[in-house]
Every structure is written in C-alpha cells, then in structure tokens.
C-alpha positions, -999 to +999 in steps of 0.1 A: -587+132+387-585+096+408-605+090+435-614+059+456-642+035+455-654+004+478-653-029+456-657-069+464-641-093+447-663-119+432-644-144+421-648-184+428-621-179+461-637-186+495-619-155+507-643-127+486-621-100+498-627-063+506-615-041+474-605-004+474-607+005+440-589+040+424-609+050+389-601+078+368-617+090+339-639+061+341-614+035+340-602+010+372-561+022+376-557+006+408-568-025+430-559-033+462-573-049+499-598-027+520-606-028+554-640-032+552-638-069+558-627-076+592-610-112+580-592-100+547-579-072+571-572-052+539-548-080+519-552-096+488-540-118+466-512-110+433-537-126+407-563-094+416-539-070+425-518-073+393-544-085+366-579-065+376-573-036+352-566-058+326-596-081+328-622-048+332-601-033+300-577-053+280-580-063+247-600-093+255-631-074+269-660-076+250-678-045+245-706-050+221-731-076+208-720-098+182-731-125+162-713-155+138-710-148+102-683-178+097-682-215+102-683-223+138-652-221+156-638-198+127-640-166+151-653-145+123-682-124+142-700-090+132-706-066+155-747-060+159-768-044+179-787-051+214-820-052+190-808-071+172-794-097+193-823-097+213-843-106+184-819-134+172-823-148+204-863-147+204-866-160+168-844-188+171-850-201+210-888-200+199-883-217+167-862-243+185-891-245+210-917-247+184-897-278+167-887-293+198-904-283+232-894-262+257-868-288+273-847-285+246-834-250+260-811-253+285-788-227+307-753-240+308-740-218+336-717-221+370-697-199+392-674-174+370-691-144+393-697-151+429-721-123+438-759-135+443-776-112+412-748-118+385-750-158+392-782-164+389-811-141+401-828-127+369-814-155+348-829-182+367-865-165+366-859-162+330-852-201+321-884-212+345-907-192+328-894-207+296-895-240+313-863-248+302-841-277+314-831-272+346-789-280+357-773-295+388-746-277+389-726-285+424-713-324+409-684-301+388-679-289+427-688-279+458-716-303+462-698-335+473-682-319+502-717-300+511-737-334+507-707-350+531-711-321+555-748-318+554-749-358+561-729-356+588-739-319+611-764-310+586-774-272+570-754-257+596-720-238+589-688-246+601-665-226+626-653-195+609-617-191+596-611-169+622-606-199+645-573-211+630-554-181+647-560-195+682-559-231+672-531-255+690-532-277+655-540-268+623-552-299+594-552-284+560-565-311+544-563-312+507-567-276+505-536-253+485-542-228+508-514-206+503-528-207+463-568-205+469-576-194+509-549-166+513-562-156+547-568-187+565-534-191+560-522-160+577-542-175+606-525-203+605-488-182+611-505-167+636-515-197+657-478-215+651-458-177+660-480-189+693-469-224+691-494-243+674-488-270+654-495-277+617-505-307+596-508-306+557-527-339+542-516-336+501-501-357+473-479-324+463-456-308+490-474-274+483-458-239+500-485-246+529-470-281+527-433-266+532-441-250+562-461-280+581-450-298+610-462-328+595-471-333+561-483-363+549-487-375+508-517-401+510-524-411+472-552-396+457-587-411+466-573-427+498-582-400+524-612-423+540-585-447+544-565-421+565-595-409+581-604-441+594-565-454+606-571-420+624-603-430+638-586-463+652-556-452+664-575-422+686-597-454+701-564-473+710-549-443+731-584-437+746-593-404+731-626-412+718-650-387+742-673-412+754-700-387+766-697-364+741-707-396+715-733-411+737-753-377+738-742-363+705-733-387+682-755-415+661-740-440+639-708-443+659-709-482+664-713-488+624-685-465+614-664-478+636-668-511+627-658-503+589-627-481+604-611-504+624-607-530+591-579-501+582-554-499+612-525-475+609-499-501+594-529-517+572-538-478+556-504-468+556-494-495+529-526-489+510-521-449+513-485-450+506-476-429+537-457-444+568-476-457+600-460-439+623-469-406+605-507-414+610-496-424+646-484-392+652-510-371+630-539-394+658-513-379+689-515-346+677-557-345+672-559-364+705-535-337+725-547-304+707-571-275+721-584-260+703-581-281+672-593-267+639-596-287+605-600-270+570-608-292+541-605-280+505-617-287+470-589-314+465-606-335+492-637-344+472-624-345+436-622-383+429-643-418+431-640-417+473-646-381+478-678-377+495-662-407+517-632-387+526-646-357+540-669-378+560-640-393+574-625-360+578-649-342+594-660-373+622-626-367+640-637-333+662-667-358+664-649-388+677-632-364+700-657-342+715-639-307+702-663-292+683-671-251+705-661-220+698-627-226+691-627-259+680-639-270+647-641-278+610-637-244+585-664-259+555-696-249+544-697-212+552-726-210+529-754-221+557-742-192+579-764-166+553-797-171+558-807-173+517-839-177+503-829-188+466-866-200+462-879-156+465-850-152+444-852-175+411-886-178+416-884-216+411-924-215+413-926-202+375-912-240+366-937-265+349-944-297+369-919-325+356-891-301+340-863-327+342-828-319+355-795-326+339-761-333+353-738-304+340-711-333+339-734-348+313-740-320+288-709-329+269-724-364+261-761-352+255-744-326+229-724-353+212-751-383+210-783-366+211-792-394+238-822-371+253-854-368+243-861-338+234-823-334+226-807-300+233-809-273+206-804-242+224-778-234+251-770-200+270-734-204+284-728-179+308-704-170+341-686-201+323-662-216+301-673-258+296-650-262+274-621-257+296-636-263+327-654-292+321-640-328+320-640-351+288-627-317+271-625-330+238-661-343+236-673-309+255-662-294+222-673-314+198-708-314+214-706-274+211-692-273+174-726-291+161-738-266+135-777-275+146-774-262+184-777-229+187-756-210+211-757-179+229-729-166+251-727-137+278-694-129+291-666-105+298-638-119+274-638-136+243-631-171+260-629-205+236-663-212+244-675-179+234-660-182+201-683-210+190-714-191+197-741-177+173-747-145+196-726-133+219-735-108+249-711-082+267-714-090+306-705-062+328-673-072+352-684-074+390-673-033+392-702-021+369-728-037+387-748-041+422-744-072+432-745-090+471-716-110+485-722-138+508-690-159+511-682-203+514-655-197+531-666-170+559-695-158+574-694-120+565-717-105+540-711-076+518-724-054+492-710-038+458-721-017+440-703-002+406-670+019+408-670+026+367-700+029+342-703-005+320-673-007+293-689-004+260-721-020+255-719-039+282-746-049+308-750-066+342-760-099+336-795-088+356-806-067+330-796-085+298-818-107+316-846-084+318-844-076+285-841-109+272-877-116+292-894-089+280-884-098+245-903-131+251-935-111+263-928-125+300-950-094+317-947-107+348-936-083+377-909-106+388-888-096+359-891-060+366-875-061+398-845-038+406-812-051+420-819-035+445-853-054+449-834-090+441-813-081+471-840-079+489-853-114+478-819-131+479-814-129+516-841-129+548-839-094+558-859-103+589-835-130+597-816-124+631-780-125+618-793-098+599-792-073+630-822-050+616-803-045+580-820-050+549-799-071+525-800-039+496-788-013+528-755-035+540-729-007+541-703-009+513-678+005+537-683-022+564-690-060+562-718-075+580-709-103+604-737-129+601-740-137+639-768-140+668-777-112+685-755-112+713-728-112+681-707-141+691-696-160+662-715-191+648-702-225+659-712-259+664-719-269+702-715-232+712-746-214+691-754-236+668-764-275+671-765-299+646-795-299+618-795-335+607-827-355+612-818-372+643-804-337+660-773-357+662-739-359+647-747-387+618-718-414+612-742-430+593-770-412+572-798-425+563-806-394+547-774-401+522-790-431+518-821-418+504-803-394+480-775-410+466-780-449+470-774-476+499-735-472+494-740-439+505-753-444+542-715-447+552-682-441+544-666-461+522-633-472+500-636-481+465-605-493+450-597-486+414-580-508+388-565-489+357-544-497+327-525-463+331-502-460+361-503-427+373-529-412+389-532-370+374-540-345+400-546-308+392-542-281+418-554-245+418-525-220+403-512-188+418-517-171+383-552-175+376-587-182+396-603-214+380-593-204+344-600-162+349-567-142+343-551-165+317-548-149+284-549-117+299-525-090+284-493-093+304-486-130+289-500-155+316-509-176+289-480-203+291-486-236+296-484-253+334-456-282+333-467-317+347-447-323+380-435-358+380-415-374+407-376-383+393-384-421+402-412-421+379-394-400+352-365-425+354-388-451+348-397-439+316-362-424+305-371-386+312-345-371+325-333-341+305-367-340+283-380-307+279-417-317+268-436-350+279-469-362+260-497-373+289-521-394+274-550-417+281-579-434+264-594-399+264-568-378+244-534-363+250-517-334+258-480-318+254-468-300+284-433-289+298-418-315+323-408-303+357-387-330+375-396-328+412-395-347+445-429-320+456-448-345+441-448-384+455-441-416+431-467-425+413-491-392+409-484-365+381-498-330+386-506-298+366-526-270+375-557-268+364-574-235+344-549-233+313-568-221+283-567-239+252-540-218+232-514-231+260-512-264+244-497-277+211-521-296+208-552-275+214-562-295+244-557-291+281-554-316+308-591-315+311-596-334+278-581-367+305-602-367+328-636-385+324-672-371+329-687-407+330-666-413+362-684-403+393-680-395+428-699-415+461-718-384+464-739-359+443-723-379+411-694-353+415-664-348+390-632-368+394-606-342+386-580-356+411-584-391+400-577-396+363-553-419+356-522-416+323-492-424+310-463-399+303-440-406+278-411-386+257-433-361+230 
C-alpha cells in the first residue's frame, strides 16, 4: 500500500522546494511540490518531478561497497564489504600519511547535496582531525558574487524572492531563471499581470528573456561596463538620492569617478548593446517603486565578475530604494543564523594546515607542484571531472596510478569510475538532513521517506565509521543527526522563534524573521554589516582580501586569439550535471548555439556537427543555428556527462582553471574563448 511522506529537495537550486513524496514497498513512486513551503506554494520543477525515482533506483545507483580490481579507468570493480572498505581506506590513507604527512590527504568535495549534514557536517570533523588539506571551495561558485555582496552591504541577506510579486520593475540579471529559479519567476508574472515591467540583462535570449520588456545582450564580462553607463546616465536625469548617499552610502565619490569614463554611447559600443537601450534600462530603475534586482550565477562567471555584481548591486544604492519592497534577491544564505565553526569543528585543525584552491587540484594532480604532493583524495557530493574546468587535465591528474582515490556517491559517475574504493551515499530521501536555502529565507527539515537502497549510508555515518576506524574517540564524532542539527544552526537565535534546529516541523517551513515576523530587508530590519555601517562603493575590506584591484570596481579587457567568447547556461534537463545518464535517455549531447552571422562566417550553414576547439582541447557537438544568441558568443549548456561527446570530452575541457576572477580567484566559465569550425 502507498502512502505519503514530507521530503525536501536538496539539490544545488536556490529554490529547495517542499516535496510530497508517495513510497510503496519501500521504493519512491511519486514526486511532486508540497505546501509546506510558503514560496514554492507546492510547484516544482520537470527535472525532479520526472527523474526522482530514477536517480533513488535506476540502474545507476550504487548499492554496495566496491573496490578496483582493473587498470584505472577500466570500470572493472568487485563488490566488498563495508569492513572491508573501511579497512582499505585506513591502511592506505595511513600509509600515505606515514610516507608523506598528513597534508597529503585532501577532501575533494562541493555542492551535489544541499542539506547541512550530507555536505559537510561529520565529513569535515573527520578531515580536521586528520589534519588534512583543507579546500576553498566557493571560487568554482558562489563565492565571487558573495565576496561582491559582502563588500558592498556586508553579511547581511538580500530581500527575499517574495518581493518580485509586488515589484513595478523586475532586472534578471544574468540569471536563466525560467531554467534554475522556477519560483521567482512566477513572481515575476505576477508583478507584470499587475503591470510591472521586466528587464532581462543576458548574451542568450533565454524563455525569461522572451518575455522581457527590455532585454539587453551585453557581451560576456562587460556587465560593470553596463553597470556603470547605468550609474551615469541615473546622475544626468537627477536620480541619484542625494540623502540617502550622504547618510548611507561610503565610497560614492570614487566609484563615480571610474563610472562616468563609461557613458551610455561609450559602453554601448564596448558592450555591443545600443545606447538608447541602457538609456531606457537608467529610465526604468530611476521611475520604478518598488524596484527589485535578482542577479544569477552567470553574473560572476568570467575575469570581471566580482566587478559586475558590484556594479549591479550599487544601483538601489545610487537610488535610495533599498526597504521592504525594494531590493536586490542574492545572498539568502546570511538570513540563517549558521554556526559552521560548532558544526565542523574547525578547532580539531593543526595550526598552519594550508588551503587549496579547488580550481587548482587538477594542476597539483598533474605536476605534483606541492610539497607534500597529494596522494590521497575523497571525492564526494561531486563529479571534478565534469564539473571542473581544464577537464582534460582534471582527468589526467585523477588517472595517476600513485593517488589513491576514494569515492562516495549515489551513481556510478566518471569520476567514480577511477576510484580505488568506492562508497554507496544514501540519496537526500534516506537520510535526516536540514535545509537552509541561497535563494530564500525559509528553513526546513527532512527526514527519510524510504530505508537506504542497498548498502547504502548517509554520508554522516560513513563518516562516523570512517572516524572510528582511525581510533578518533572523540565525542564529536558520535554525535547524532539529530545532534549535528543542533550544532549547525543557533537554536537560541531570534529568527529561530523558540525552535530547536532538530524540532523544525517537516510539515511546515520556518520563516527566518524577527520576532514581530516581518520579512528581512535592508533599510527596513536589517542595516548594513560592512565595517563602516555603510553601503561600501569602495571596500577597503576587498582590498585586504583579494589585492588593491579589488577596492573597486573595475573593467579588465581581454585579448584572445580565438574569436568567440563560450558561454554555458544551466539546462532544463539536468541540475549542474545530476539527472544526465539517468534511465529515460537524457544523455544526448547539448548543441552549441551560434548566431547565423557567425556560422556564415565560417561556412556552417547546413552542418549537422561543429568541432569547438581551443588551446585547451576540443569537442564535437550538434550545431543549432540561432539568432537567441548574439554575434560573436557561442553557448552550450553546461552538466553533459562525458559519454555525450565523441570525443570523450565536454565543453568543460575549454575552459581554463589558471584564468581567474577579480574576486575569490573564481572560475571563468562564461568567459572562455574558441573557434568553431566544420567536424
């Protein structure tokens, strides 16, 4: 017999919807949207409607320990026991250890699960007491756009997604909403059925893009030119709030000065969209009230990223509408009052543990150009080798016979297949787990709908178990989930209304909020949490962090051999790379959009396949023919896995890892440049 269970979704969306979840006979038969989050109103997307049952049970699930009795890469595994693997693990991480010190260990993990325990709770605990090397993870993303906000306002969230519903203009602002932030987009509907406008900034005429008022196609790393023709043209028709800045605002006089270099005709020619669009974009922001601005993960991937969301983000600034309803949806994450120190226990690490770049691992695994180098990773709630940029050296850094690898996952992924041991995971509905969200300010709580499948395990207690195979006795690593709820999240907080983190109903969301409940928002509840108390234009702490560039906003131009600059937006078939390869066939490659100017130019018209190609590698993909993308930019969506291709490799393997970001050395997805020719 069926019955009904409350679920989250814990996938890398800034949505983290409210499940309903039908089981029978111990198996998931049915997903769909609950109402237990207010904001997701019970709706979610096709990918986890259609594709759930198949990732918790398809052929791809793994379901027991197993370890390599082939050549890496050959796929030839046994299947062992937990002991077993356990004690695999011990002998060889101590050995390597014992040859090589502790640093030679590393965790090479990001953001597959979104729930606090099954990211990193137990794990974390585990690699400081082993005093492994520790990883920045937020340069592959995230942490560009959060070092940009947290410049500018500070810690402090931005106005909730809610806000978009009432708003008289909408900016979606390199953000494929329609694709990646489902709900923020029925707000938006909602606000233009009431006659608000809508502006989409993007290189690709997305479905948001169709239905803009406005839409403008800057080229890729140009947006702080765009933010600052903006700036200027707002001064010229007097809409700069005077008092507002005077009180609020430090920094103003030196970021104006660098904005008005880039007037509206002077940016248009150097962003490739026409002056009197940004003329009418500066109207628009100048006449709208309430005005809300929602900035996505295209924003900061290139060379001028950090620099674009600053320039973003200073326009409610410039113009005094930052309240209750006015404001900028980004960095959700500083609404939940987290205590990630209680919860990794970052006090077990030794003094001087260094810390790597995850954008760097491929090249430390290639050249050994470390000391110690690394000889033992645990890849976990990832796949690097499709994920990460420089693809190609990525995988030759992780088919080295002398590393040894272990892997924890759900599926069978290409990076799994090159690991010595490999680890069932449980999927986020066989496990306790707490749900904060970057894109909202509710909290939930799941907890599991279905035993484990198989062997399986929450990544908590293979964590456990891996710890007390080392002889760590501490008490730390005997904690409960329930207990690491507990630790991730002040309970005593006031958002927190009274509720413990582990008691947050699964039936109803918990609004993070003061006490009189009103939502959180700059100017209204909330004030800025920079140094200075102020709005910073110009951060000195930036300065401190990232270099003397960093202090403001800034355009670095970019010379290249290749002419087209590769973009790579988020698909409506898969989550990052999750879903592909599942079952029902999603496993087809994603053409390369390509404008018919620039396919003329290179005699494409009629090809079926294109090869697109750089210093870096090349790859084959069908060729779409489209005016939804402008001259001179390519696109393909990012997440294929590696069987898509013909030649093994995925438009990852273009894209450089040595290339950085102005801030938090961030990845440069959206700004790789190639060549496209007849394959």
């Amino acid at each position: 017999m069926s019955f009904e269970r409350a679920g989250v979704c814990t996938l890398d969306c800034p949505d983290t919807c409210s499940l309903t979840v039908t089981v029978d006979a111990d198996r998931v038969v049915k997903v769909r949207g609950s109402d237990a989050l207010p904001y997701t109103e019970g709706v979610i997307c096709n990918k986890v409607a259609h594709h759930s049952c198949e990732f918790v049970h398809g052929s791809r699930r793994l379901r027991t320990p197993l370890k390599r009795i082939g050549p890496r890469g050959s796929e030839r595994f046994a299947r062992i026991s937990w002991e077993h693997a356990l004690d695999t693990i011990y002998q060889r991480v101590t050995g390597v250890i014992g040859r090589w010190g502790r640093e030679a260990v590393m965790p090479l993990n990001y953001a597959g699960p979104h729930g606090m325990l099954a990211y990193d709770s137990m794990s974390l605990r585990f690699f400081h007491k082993l005093g492994a090397s520790l990883l920045f993870r937020g340069s592959m993303c995230g942490a560009v756009r959060n070092e940009a906000w947290v410049g500018t306002y500070g810690g402090v969230p931005g106005i909730g997604p809610e806000a978009a519903a009432q708003a008289k203009l909408n900016v979606v602002w390199g953000n494929n909403a329609t694709v990646t932030n489902v709900h923020l987009v029925r707000n938006i509907h909602a606000s233009r059925r009431r006659g608000g406008r809508l502006v989409v900034v993007d290189p690709l005429r997305t479905k948001i893009a169709e239905q803009a008022d406005l839409h403008l196609t800057p080229r890729p790393s140009t947006d702080v030119l765009l933010g600052f023709a903006l700036a200027v043209e707002l001064e010229r028709l007097g809409a700069h709030n005077a008092a507002f800045i005077a009180k609020h605002v430090s920094g103003y006089d030196e970021f104006m000065r660098l904005a008005r270099d880039w007037p509206p005709e002077k940016a248009a020619e150097a962003c490739g969209v026409a002056a009197s669009d940004i003329c009418t974009f500066a109207r628009w922001l100048a006449e709208a009230d309430p005005l809300v601005i929602a900035p996505g993960n295209g924003l900061e991937r290139s060379r001028n990223g950090g620099s674009g969301v600053r320039a973003a983000v200073a326009l409610p600034a410039l113009l005094g509408k930052l309240s209750a309803t006015s404001g900028v949806v980004l960095c959700a994450r500083f609404a939940f009052p987290k205590t990630p120190d209680k919860l990794t226990r970052t006090d077990l690490i030794p003094a001087s543990t260094r810390t790597l770049n995850i954008l760097d691992i491929g090249r430390h695994l290639e050249r050994d150009d470390i000391d110690p180098p690394l000889r033992a990773l645990f890849i976990y709630n990832h796949n690097p080798i499709v994920v990460h940029p420089d693809q190609n050296r990525m995988r030759k850094g992780l088919l080295r016979e002398d590393i040894f690898l272990v892997g924890i996952d759900v599926a069978m992924t290409e990076s799994m297949q090159l690991c010595d041991v490999v680890l069932p995971a449980a999927t986020h509905f066989e496990c306790d787990d707490l749900y904060p969200s970057y894109g909202h300010h509710w909290l939930q709580r799941g907890e599991p709908v279905i035993p484990p499948v198989g062997e399986s395990l929450p990544n908590t207690e293979i964590f456990r178990r891996l710890a007390a195979r080392f002889g760590f006795d501490d008490t730390c690593f005997k904690a409960t989930d329930r207990e690491l709820m507990d630790a991730a999240i002040d309970g005593a907080h006031p958002y927190m209304q009274g509720v413990k983190p582990s008691e947050v109903s699964t039936s109803a969301a918990l609004r993070m909020a003061p006490p009189d409940g009103r939502p959180l928002a700059l100017f209204d509840n909330l004030m800025p949490a920079t140094p200075s108390g102020k709005i910073e234009l110009a951060s000195d702490a930036l300065a401190q962090r990232w270099g003397p560039h960093a202090r403001l906003p800034r355009f670095r131009p970019r010379a290249s051999e290749f002419p087209l600059a590769l973009v790579s937006p988020a698909s409506d078939k898969r989550i990052t790379s999750t879903w592909l390869g599942s079952d029902d066939g999603n496993g087809e490659p994603s053409p390369l959009l390509m404008h018919p100017e620039d396919a003329r130019a290179r005699r494409l018209d009629g090809a079926k396949s294109v090869r697109v190609w750089n210093d870096l590698g090349s790859v084959i993909l069908p060729l779409r023919i489209t005016d939804a993308v402008r001259r001179g930019v390519v696109a393909s969506e990012k997440g294929a896995w590696l069987a898509t291709s013909e030649t093994g490799t995925t438009i990852n393997a273009l894209v450089s890892a040595d290339d950085k970001a102005d801030l938090a050395k961030g990845a440069c997805y959206n700004d790789t440049r190639v060549e496209v020719e007849l394959a």
